[in-house]
N, C-alpha and C positions, 0 to 999 in steps of 0.2 A: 241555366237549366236546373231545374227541381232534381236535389237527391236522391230523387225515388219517382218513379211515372208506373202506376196500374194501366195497362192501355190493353184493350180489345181492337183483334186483330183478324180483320173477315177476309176470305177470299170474295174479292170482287165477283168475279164470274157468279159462282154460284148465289151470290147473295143476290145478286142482279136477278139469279133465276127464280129462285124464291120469292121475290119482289114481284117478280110478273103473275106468281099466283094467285099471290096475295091480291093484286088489282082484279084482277078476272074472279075470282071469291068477292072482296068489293062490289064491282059491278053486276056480278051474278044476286048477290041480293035483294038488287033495289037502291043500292046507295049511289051518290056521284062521286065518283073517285076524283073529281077534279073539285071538290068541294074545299076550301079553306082546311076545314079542322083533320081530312082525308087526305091532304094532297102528300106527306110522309108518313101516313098510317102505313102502307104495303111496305116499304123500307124496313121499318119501325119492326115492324109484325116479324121479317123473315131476318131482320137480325136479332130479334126474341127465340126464333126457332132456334137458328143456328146457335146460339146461346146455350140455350135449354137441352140442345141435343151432342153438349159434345164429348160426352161421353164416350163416343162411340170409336174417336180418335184418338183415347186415352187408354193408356193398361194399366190396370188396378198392379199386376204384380210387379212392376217396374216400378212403381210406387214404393210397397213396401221395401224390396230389393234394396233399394236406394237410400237404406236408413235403420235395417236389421244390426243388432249389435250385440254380441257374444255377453251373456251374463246368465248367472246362478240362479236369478229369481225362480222361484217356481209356485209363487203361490197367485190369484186369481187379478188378472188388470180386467179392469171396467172403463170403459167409456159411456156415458149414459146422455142421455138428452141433445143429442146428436140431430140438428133440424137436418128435413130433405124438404126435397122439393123436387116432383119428379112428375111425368105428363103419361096418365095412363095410353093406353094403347088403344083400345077401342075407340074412344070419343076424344084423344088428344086433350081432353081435358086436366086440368092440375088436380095430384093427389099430395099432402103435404102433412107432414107430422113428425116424429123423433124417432130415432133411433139408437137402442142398447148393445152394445159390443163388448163382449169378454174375451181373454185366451186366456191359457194355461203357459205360460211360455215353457220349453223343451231346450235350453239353452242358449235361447235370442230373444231379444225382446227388440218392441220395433215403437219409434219415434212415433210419440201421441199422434202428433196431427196428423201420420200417414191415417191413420183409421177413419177418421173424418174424411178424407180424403176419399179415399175406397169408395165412400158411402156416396159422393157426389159422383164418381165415375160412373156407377151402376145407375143412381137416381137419373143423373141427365141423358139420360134413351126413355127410348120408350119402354114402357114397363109396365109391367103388374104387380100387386105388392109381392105377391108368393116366389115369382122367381126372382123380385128386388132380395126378398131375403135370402135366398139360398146363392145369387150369385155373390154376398157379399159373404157369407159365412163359407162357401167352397171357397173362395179366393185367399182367403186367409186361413181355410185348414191347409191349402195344397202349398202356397208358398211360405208358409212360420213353420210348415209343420208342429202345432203347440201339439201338448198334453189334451187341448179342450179346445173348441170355441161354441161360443154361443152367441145368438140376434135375438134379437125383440126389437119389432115395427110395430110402431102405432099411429095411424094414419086417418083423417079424411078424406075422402072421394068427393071433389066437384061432381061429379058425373052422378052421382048418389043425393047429391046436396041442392044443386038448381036445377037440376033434371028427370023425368024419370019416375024414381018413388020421392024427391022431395025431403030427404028424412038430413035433415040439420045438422040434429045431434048426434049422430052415426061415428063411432068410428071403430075401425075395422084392424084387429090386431094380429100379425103372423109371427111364427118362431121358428129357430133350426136350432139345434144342437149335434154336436159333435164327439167324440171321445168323451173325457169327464164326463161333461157335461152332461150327458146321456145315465148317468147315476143318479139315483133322484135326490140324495142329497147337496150335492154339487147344483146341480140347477135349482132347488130351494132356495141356497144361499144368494146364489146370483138372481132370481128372482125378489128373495125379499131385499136384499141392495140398490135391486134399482128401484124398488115403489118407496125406499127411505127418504126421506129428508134428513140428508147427517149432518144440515149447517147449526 
């Protein structure tokens, strides 16, 4: 046996169910579900959803929880260029682009990758950017308690892009701040940080 197995792990049942709508969507189009290139499209498709959506079985604050660690720092952590990948809500379509996370930390500081982490819990549901941001920046003021935190999303809209108005080059950027962060020098810094290149 391999040292190490990544494996994805579906409840049958439900996936079965999602499967079946996937065929009746299929069929509803005009396609032949029983077509060669179609015959594990419906499978395929509802364990993409269930992928894409599992979020929803996750808590961001258990997350962090699980890796906060008592320390003096007190000056500004950035995480920047953070990809998401997340399915708006209206049209289930994909919206995808990066994401900028600061705190201030208040006595803890918490384990890089949980932040990334955060971002995928919130991203994989259903979502719009505005509450993607505020649920990722309330989840990390209420459990680090820091000094500050601050988001910046910047995103494409499919639903914007092959639909609709068509518009390509679009992209659509939201923010929160917090404590500090809410001083405008404080979010200057952390603004012109993340549009650096410091390599």
């Amino acid at each position: 046996m391999a040292p190490y197995r990544n494996l994805e792990e579906y409840n049958i049942e439900i996936t079965n169910e999602v499967k079946d709508h996937f065929s009746k969507i299929v069929d509803d189009i005009g396609e032949d579900v029983t077509r060669e290139g179609l015959l594990k499209t419906p499978e395929r498709a509802a364990k993409a959803m269930l992928f894409l959506t599992q979020g929803y079985k996750q808590d961001a604050e258990e997350i962090l929880k699980g890796a906060m660690f008592e320390e003096s720092y007190d000056d500004m952590v950035i995480i920047k260029d953070i990809e998401l990948y997340s399915l708006c809500e209206h049209h289930m379509l994909p919206f995808f682009g990066k994401a900028h996370v600061a705190y201030i930390p208040n006595g803890h500081i918490v384990g890089l990758s949980k932040i990334p982490r955060v971002v995928d819990v919130f991203a994989r549901r259903l979502q719009v950017q505005e509450r993607l941001t505020h649920d990722i920046l309330e989840c990390i003021n209420r459990t680090l308690k820091p000094k500050g935190v601050a988001v910046v999303i910047e995103a494409s809209h499919m639903c914007m892009m092959m639909r609709g108005v068509q518009k390509q080059n679009s992209v659509t950027t939201t923010s929160g701040f917090r404590g500090q962060f809410e001083k405008i020098e404080t979010r200057n810094e952390f603004l012109k940080l993340i549009s650096a290149d410091l390599s």
